[in-house]
N, C-alpha and C positions, 0 to 999 in steps of 0.2 A: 573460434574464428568465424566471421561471419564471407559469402559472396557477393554480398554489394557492402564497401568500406568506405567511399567518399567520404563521410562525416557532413553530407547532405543528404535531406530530405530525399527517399529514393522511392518516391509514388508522389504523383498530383495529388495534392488535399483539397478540398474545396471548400468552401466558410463553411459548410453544416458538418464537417466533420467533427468541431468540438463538442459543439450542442449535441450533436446524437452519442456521440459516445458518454460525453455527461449523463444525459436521460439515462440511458441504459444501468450506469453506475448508479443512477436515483432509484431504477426500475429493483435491481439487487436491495437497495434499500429497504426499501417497501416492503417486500418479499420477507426480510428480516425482520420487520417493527410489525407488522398487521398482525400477529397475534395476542399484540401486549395487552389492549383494552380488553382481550375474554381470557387473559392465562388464568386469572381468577377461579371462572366459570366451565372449564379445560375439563375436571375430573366429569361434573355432572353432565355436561355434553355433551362427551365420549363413555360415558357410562362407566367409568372406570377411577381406580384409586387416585388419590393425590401425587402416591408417587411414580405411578405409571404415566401420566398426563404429562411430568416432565420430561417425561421420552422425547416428546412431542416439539417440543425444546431443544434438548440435548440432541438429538437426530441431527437439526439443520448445521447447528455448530459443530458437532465433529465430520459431517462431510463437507461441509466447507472446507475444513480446519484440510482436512487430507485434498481436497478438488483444488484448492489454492497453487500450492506450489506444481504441482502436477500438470495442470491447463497451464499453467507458465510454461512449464519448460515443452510442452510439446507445440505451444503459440510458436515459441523460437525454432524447432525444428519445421513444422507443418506450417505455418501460417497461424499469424496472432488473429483475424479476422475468421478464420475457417475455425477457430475453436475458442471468440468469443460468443459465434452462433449457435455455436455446438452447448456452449453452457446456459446461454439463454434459452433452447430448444429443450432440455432437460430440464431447465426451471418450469416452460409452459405446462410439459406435462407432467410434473410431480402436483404442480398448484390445480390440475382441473382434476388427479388423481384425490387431491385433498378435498377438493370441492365435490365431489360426488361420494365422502366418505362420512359416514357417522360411528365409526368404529374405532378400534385404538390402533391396531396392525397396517390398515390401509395407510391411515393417517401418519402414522411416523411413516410410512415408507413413502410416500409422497414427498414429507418434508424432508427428506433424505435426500431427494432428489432435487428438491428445487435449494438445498445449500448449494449444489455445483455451480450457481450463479453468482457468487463469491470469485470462482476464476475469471469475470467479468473486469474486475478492478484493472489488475497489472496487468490482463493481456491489452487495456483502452489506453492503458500508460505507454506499454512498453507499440503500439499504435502509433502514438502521438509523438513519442521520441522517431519511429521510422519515417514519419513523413512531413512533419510541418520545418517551418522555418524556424532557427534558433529563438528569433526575436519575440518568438510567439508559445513558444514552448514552456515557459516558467509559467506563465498563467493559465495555458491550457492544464499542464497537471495538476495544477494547483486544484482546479475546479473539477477535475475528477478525483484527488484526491480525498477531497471533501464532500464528493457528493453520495458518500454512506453516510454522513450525518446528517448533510441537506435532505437527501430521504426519507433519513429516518425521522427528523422532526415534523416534515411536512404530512408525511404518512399518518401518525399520531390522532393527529384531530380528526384527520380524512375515515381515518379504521373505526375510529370512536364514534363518529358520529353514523356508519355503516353498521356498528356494531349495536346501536341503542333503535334504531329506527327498521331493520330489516334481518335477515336470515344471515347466521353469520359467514356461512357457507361463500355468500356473494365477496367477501373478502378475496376470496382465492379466484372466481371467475376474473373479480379484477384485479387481480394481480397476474396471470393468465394474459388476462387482454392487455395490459401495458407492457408484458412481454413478448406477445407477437406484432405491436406496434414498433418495440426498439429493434425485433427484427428484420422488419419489410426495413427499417428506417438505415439499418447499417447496413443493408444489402444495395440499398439506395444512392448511399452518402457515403460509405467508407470505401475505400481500394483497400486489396489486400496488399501488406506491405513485401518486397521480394529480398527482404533480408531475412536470411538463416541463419542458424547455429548448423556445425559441422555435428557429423556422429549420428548414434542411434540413442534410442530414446533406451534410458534405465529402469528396465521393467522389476527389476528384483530391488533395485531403491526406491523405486517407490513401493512397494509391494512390505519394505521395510518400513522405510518412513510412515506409512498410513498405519500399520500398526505402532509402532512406537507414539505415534499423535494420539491417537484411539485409550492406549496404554495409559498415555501422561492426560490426557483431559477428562477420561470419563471420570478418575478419581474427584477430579476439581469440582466438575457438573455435579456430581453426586456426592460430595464428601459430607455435605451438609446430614443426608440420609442415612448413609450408611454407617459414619461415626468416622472423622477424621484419625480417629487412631487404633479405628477395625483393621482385622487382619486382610479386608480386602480392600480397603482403601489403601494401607500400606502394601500390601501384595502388590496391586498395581501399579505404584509408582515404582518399587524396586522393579520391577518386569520391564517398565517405559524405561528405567536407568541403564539398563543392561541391553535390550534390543536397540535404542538408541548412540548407543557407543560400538555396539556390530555393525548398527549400519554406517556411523562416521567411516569407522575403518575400511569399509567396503569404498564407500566414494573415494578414499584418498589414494585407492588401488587401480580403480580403473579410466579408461581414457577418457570418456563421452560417461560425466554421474550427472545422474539428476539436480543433485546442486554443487556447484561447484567449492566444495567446505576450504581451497584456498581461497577463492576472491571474498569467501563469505568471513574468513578471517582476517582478511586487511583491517587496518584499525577505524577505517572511516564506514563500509559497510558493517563489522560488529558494534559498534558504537552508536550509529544508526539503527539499528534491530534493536539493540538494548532499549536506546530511548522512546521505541516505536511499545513495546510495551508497558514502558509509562506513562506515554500517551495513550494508549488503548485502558488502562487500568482508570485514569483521570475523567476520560470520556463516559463511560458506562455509569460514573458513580452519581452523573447529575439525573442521568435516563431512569435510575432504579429511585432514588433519594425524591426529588420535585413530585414526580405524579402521585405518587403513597401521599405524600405530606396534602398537597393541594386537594386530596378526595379524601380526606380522613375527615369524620365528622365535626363541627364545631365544639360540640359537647365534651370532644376530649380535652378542651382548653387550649389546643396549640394546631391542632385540623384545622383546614382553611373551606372545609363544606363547600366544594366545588362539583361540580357532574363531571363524568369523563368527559366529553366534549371541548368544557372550558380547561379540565386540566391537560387537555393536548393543544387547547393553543396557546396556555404560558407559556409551554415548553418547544414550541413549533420556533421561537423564533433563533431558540438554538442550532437550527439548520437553515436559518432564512442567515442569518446573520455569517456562517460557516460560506455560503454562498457567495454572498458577499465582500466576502475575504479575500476572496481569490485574483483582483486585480490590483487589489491593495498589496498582499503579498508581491505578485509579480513586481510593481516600483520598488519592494524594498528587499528583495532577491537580488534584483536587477542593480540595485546602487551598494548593497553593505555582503549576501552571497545567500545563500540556503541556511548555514551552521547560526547567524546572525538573527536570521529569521525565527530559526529552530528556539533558541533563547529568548527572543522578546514574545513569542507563543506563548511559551511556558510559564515566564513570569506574569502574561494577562492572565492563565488561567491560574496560578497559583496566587491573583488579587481577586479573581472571581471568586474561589470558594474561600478566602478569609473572608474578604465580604461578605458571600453569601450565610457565614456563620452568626450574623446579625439580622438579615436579610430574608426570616424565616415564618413575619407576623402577617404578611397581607401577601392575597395575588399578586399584585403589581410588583411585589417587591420579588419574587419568582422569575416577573417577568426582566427584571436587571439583571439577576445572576445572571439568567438565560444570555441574555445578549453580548454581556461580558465574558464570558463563558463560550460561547460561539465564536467570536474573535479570537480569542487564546488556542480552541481545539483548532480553528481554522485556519490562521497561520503555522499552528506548528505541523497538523495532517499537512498542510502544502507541501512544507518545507522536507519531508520523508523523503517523496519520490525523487526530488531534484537531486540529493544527497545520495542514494543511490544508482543514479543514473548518470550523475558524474562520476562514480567511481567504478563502475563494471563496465565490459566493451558490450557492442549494441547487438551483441549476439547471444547475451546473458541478460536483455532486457526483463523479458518474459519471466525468466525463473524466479532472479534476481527481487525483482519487485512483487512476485507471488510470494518470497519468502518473506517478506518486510512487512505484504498484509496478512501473514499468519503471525507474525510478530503480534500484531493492534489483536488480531481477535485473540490468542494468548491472552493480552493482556485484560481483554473484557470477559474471558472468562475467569480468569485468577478475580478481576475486580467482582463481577456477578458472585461466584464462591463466598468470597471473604464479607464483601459488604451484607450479601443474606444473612452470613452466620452471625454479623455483629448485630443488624435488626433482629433475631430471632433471639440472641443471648439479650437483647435490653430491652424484650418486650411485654406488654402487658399483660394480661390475661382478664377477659370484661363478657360473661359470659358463655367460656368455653372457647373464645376467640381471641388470636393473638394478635396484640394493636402494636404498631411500633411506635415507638417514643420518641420524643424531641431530642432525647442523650443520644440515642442509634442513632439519627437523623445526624447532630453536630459530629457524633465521631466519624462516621463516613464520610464527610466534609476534612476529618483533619488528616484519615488515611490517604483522599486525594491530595494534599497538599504534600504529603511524605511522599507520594511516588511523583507529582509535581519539581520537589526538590532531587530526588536523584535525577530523576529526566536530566535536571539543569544541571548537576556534576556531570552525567556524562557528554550532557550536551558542550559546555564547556571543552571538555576533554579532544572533543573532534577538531583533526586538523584545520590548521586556519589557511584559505587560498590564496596564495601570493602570485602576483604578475609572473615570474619566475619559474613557475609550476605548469605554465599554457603550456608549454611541447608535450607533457603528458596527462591532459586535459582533455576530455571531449566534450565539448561545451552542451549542457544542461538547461540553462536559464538563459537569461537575458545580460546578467555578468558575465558569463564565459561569449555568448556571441559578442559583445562589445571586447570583450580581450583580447579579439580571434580578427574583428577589423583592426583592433589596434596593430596586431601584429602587421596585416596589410598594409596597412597604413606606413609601418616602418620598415616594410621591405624588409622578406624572407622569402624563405620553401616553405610547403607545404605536400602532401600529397600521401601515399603508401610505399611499404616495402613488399615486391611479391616475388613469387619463388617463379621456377623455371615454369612451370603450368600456370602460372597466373594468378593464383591462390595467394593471399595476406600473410605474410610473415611477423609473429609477433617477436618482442622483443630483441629486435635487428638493434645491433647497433649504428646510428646515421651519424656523419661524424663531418663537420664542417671545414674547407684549409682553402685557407685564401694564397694569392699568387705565388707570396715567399715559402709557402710550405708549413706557414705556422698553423697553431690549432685555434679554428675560431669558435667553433660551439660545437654543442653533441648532442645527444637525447637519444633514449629508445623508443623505438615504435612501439603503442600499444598494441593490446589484445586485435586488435581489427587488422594490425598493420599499419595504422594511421601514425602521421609525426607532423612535426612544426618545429623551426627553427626562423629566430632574426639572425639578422645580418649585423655587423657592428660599423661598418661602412661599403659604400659603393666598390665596385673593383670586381675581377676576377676572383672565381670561388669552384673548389672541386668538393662535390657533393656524394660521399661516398658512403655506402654499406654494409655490413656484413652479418655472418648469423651462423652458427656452428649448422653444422648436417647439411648447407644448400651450396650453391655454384660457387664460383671463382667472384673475388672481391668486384665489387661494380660500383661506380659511380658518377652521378650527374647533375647538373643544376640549371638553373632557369633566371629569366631576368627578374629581379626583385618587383613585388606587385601583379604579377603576372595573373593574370584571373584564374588559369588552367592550373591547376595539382602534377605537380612532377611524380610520376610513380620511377622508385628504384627499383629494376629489374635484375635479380642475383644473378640472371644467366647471361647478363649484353655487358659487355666493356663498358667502359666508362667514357667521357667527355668531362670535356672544360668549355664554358660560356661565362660570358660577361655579365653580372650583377649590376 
């Protein structure tokens, strides 16, 4: 339950609210791409093995992977804005930690720290849901959604060309400095939102969950190394099997868990997560596949002998383009719903990499998949947040959509894993150096297209929104606010059910009777307390509620259209008024 339930905006937002909270979601970005042009160079420039240098790697992904859901749910208790500075202010100083480090120890631990700006994403989402207007909401997530790939692609040529012309150390001062610019900038520009989640925060689930993530990913990161079917890559994942199913059981026990594993089992948020991994698996395979290919020498016959530089800006425009996407979405959010969107995403990117599997002789030709490819990730990244944030109450914002972006990174590390091991099994050997091949290249292209096609079973599979379905709707997008004037429009209630102290009552029964006594509609109130009910004609109408555990039955109603929200109070008698 949350303490402010209007189902309006409850803080002033001001135009730069979206813009800064995007930048910062770009600033996360960057932070995660700026090592890619030297991974290469990683062992000899930390002095240290091949396989230790992935540390360096693997560090930021699994404290993300654990910071994610966590900075959600406490955004939701605490304040979303008090601890998305909190995770940017951890970013600044793990990056100037890295930046002042030529060692292997300093350096993962630095990068350790600057994953917590991962918690960045869903606390800017679940932001934007507490305060902007319906109208404007479907393409503000949209563009924060998206703006880890816009990031990440713009970052790319930015790091490369930093990386060939200076010390590469300055990567991290600036990544540093556009982290204390997003922070003066949201200190500036954002209000903090004054909706909460009820309870205390689940320190022993998380304290689970981070291991069981720790458990289930460093196999993934590492399987490649250690041998997919060593006793310590399977040792680990049976350990993540087992402490992950102790801590489910744990959440379903207690009042206030870190994630709520019933809303997270509805069919519309599991089905969501599911696809949000196909989407993360899809995405990664063009980031790993393009820049090899376009910087591989000529001489191999199928290398396009590019510098880093230009091979980050074929691929830059797969975040210029994701960018872009974002108001384009919102129109077609707004006219056909999220689930519709989620589909025509998927199917662009699953014509981007069949095409792209032709697509593989010249730069330019890079530079098509790229853009087609950016439209497909960018509608469908949009389509995630809306879809869960119509289906959880706005007090499970935070958690809720912190789980959705460990979903996508899931997914980029399963994709990272898997596509490695397929380049490393199809690659050449050319004096003691392993090349990857044109075969690696196309099957990595056909693997995205298999998670491409489940994406689109499950996507299919998610419920479809009917007019019918607004009373237990909290509008998301630009459809649900248009659904939400229609109801105005045709004259209803609207407003919460609260208990004798004031507090949201979820799942109240509100129960509609017009003059004769007959039953004219119903609905339960959601998670928040919130409800919505039309009318089926003008007239006389009793407006009543109920809810096991709280006061004596109460009921009341208001005139149809009315601007004001009728709150049902369990503890006051009822009334009858004219519709």
């Amino acid at each position: 339950m949350t303490l402010t339930t209007t189902g309006r905006p409850t803080a002033r937002a001001g135009g730069a609210v979206v813009p800064v909270l995007a930048f910062a979601g770009i600033v996360v970005a960057v932070m995660q791409t700026l090592l890619v042009p030297v991974i290469k160079d990683l062992p000899q420039l930390l002095d240290t093995s091949p396989s230790n240098a992935t540390w360096v790697l693997t560090s930021t992904l699994l404290s993300g992977a654990v910071a994610t859901p966590i900075m959600g749910r406490l955004g939701d208790l605490y304040g979303k804005r008090r601890l998305l500075v909190l995770s940017l202010t951890v970013m600044v100083f793990g990056a100037l930690l890295s930046a002042l480090s030529s060692t292997l120890l300093p350096m993962i631990v630095g990068r350790t720290l600057q994953g917590f700006a991962m918690g960045a994403i869903p606390l800017g989402i679940g932001l934007m849901r507490d305060m902007l207007p319906r109208e404007r909401l479907g393409s503000a997530m949209a563009l924060m959604s998206s703006s880890i790939g816009v990031g990440g692609g713009l970052a790319l040529p930015a790091a490369a060309l930093v990386a060939q012309n200076t010390d590469w150390h300055v990567l991290f001062y600036g990544a540093a400095g556009l982290g204390v610019v997003a922070i003066a900038l949201t200190f500036v520009a954002v209000p903090e939102s004054p909706v909460r989640a009820r309870g205390g925060f689940d320190v022993l689930g998380a304290l689970g969950l981070s291991l069981g993530l720790v458990l289930f990913l460093l196999p993934i990161t590492k399987g490649s190394d250690w041998g997919w079917s060593s006793a310590t890559t399977l040792g680990l994942f049976g350990a993540a099997a087992v402490v992950l199913l102790l801590w489910g059981l744990l959440e379903l026990r207690i009042s206030s868990p870190l994630v709520d594993l019933r809303t997270t089992a509805r069919r519309e948020v599991l089905l969501t997560n599911l696809a949000s991994i196909m989407v993360g698996v899809s995405f990664f395979v063009v980031s790993l596949v393009l820049p090899q290919l376009l910087q591989l020498p000529a001489a191999t016959g199928y290398g396009l002998g590019q510098s880093m530089v230009v091979a980050g800006l074929c691929v830059a425009p797969l975040g210029l383009t994701m960018m872009f996407t974002a108001p384009v979405y919102a129109r077609l959010s707004a006219r056909y719903g999220p689930r519709t969107t989620l589909i025509i995403g998927l199917l662009v990117i699953g014509l981007g990499y069949a095409g792209g599997l032709g697509l593989m002789n010249a730069a330019w030709q890079t530079v098509i998949t790229s853009v087609i490819l950016g439209a497909g990730i960018g509608l469908a990244y949009s389509s995630l947040p809306a879809l869960i944030v119509g289906a959880v109450p706005a007090s499970e914002t935070g958690a809720a959509n912190g789980l959705n972006t460990l979903m996508r990174s899931i997914g980029t590390s399963v994709s990272s894993a898997v596509i490695g091991m397929v380049l490393a099994n199809t690659a050449n050997s050319a004096g003691g150096v392993e090349i990857p091949t044109m075969q690696g290249f196309r099957v990595s292209f056909l693997i995205a297209t298999g998670a491409v096609g489940i994406g689109l079973v499950l996507a299919f599979c998610l419920p479809r929104r009917r007019p019918s379905d607004l009373p237990r709707l909290r509008a998301s997008s630009e459809e649900d606010a248009n659904l939400e004037r229609a109801v105005a429009a045709l004259g209803g209630f609207r407003g919460r059910v609260l208990a004798a102290d004031g507090t949201p009552v979820a799942r109240a029964k509100v129960t509609l009777i017009d003059r004769r006594g007959r039953h004219a509609g119903a609905t339960l109130s959601a998670e928040d307390g919130s409800y919505a009910l039309t009318v089926p004609a003008g007239g006389s109408y009793v407006l009543a509620a109920q809810a096991a555990g709280h006061g004596p039955l109460a009921s009341a109603a208001t005139h149809c259209g009315d601007a004001d929200p009728i709150d049902l109070d369990l503890a006051l008698p009822g009334r009858t008024v004219t519709a």
